[in-house]
N, C-alpha and C positions, 0 to 999 in steps of 0.2 A: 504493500500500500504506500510506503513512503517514496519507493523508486517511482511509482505513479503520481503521484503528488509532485513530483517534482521534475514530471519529464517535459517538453515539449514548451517549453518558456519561449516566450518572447523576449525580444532584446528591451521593448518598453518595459515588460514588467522585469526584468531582472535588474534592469537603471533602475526602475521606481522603487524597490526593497532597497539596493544599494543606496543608494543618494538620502533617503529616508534615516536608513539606521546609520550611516554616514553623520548627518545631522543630528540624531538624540544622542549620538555616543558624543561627539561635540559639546551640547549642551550640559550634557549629565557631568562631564569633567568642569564645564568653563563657571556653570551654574551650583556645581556641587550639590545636585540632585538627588533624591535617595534610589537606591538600589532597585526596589520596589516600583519605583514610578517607573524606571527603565526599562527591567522587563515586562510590565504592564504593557507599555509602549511597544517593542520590538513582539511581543506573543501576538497582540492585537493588529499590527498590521501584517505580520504574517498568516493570521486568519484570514483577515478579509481578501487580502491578491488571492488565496488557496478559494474562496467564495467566488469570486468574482472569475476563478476558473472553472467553478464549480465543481471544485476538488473534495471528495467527500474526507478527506484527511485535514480540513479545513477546523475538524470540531473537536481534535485535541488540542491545539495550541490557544482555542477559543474556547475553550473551559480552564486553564491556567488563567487567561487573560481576567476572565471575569471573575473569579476568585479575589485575584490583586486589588481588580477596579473595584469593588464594592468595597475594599478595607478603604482603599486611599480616599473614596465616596464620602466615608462615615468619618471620616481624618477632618474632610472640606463641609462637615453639614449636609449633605448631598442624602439626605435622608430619601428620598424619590429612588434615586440611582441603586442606593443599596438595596430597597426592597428589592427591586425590578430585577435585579443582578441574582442576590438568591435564590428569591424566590419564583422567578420565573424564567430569566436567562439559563441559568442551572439547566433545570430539568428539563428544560425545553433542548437542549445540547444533546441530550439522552435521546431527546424523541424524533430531533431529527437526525439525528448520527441514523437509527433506524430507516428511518422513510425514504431519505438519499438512499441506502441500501437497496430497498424495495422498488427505486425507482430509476435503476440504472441504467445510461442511454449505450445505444449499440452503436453510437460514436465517440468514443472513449477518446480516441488520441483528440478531442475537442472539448469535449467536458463528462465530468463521472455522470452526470442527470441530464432530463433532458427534464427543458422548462414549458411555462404556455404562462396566459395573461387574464388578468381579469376586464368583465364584460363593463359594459358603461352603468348599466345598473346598478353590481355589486362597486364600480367605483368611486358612484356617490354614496351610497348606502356605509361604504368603509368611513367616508371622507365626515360626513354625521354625527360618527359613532367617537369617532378620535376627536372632534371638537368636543361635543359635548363632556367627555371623557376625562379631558384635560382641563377643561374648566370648572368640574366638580372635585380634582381631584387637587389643582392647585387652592382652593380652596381650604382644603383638610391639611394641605403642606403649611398654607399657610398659619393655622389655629396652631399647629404644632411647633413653631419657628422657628420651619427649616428655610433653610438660606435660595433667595431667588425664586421661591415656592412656583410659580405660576410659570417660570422660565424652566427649574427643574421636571414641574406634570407636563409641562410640553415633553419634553426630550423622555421622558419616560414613556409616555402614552407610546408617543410616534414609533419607539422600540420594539413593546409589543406588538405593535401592529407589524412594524417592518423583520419582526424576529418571524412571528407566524407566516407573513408572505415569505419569507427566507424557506422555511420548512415545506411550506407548500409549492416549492419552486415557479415563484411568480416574481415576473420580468418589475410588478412595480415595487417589489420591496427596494429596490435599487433610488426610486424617487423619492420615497418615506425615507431613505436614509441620508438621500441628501439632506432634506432640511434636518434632520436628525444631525448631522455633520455642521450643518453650520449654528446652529441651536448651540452645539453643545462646545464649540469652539470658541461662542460670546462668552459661555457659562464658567470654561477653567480659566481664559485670558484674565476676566473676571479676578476669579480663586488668584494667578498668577500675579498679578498685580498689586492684590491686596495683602497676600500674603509673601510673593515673592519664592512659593513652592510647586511642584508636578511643573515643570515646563515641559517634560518630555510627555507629561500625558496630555498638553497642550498641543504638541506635534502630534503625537498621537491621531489628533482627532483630525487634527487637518490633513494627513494622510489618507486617515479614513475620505474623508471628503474627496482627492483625488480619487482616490480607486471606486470608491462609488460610481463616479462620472467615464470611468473605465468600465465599471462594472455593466453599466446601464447598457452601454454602447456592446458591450462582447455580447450582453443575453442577448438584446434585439437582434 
């Protein structure tokens, strides 16, 4: 599984890991980052390029990643994030490690799955559900005071939605996660600033962000 996972790269995507973890190992020395944020950073973008090939070996280095990210979460206030991360990034790694399994495309040397799209109905019907969702739920972050509440239920919401189109191999989990990406790259520059700490999970995200925009373009 790992010689597959790593066969048949691109000269874009193997510049895009490089250059990437190039930059957070920079940062982590010049910034004096914690160790923690680092490979937080370097697991998480090696998930997503493995996703965005649709590498089903994408969902080990994406279950370390979130592990990390929920402590360093709960480090920033990010009470939203850590739930999400547990209690349902977790398990959800479990259950699509599975379903990738069971839904293996017979064009391998292109991607482990073969994908499809949702219809215009279910895409407003999604689009509803995530408003509504996030505005009752930064509500509760708020009473609680956790930090950026309304900023964090966004980036939460948008997760589980774009975790589940992830598992259900659908083309638009790719869009949910761009704003997810830029959401969440306001939210630690934020953290970064004020506190001066995670800048590697600041790259982190805007990595994410590029491969996203890769991502979108490979499924299509």
């Amino acid at each position: 599984m790992i010689k597959q996972a790593f066969s048949n790269w691109t000269l874009f995507e193997k510049s895009w890991l490089v250059i990437f973890t190039a930059i957070n190992l920079y940062l982590f020395y010049a910034w004096q980052d914690s160790v923690l944020g680092l490979i937080t950073s370097l697991s998480g973008m090696l998930c997503v390029v493995l996703v965005a090939k649709g590498k089903i070996f994408n969902y080990y280095p994406g279950i370390l990643n979130i592990l990390l990210y929920a402590y360093l979460s709960y480090q920033q206030g990010f009470y939203g994030e850590v739930a999400l991360n547990i209690l349902y990034f977790l398990p959800m790694q479990l259950i699509g490690l599975l379903l990738w399994q069971k839904h293996q495309s017979d064009k391998q040397n292109i991607s482990d799955v073969a994908v499809s799209m949702l219809n215009k109905k279910l895409k407003f019907i999604w689009g509803m559900i995530i408003v509504a969702a996030t505005v009752l739920l930064g509500f509760v972050l708020q009473k609680m005071g956790g930090a950026q509440p309304y900023v964090d239920a966004s980036t939460t919401i948008l997760q589980v939605a774009a975790q589940f189109f992830m598992i259900k191999r659908l083309v638009e989990q790719w869009i949910t996660w761009i704003i997810v990406d830029m959401v969440s790259i306001w939210m630690w520059l934020t953290a970064f600033l004020t506190t001066g700490n995670d800048v590697t999970v600041l790259i982190m995200w805007i990595a994410y962000l590029f491969n996203a925009i890769y991502g979108y373009v490979n499924w299509k």
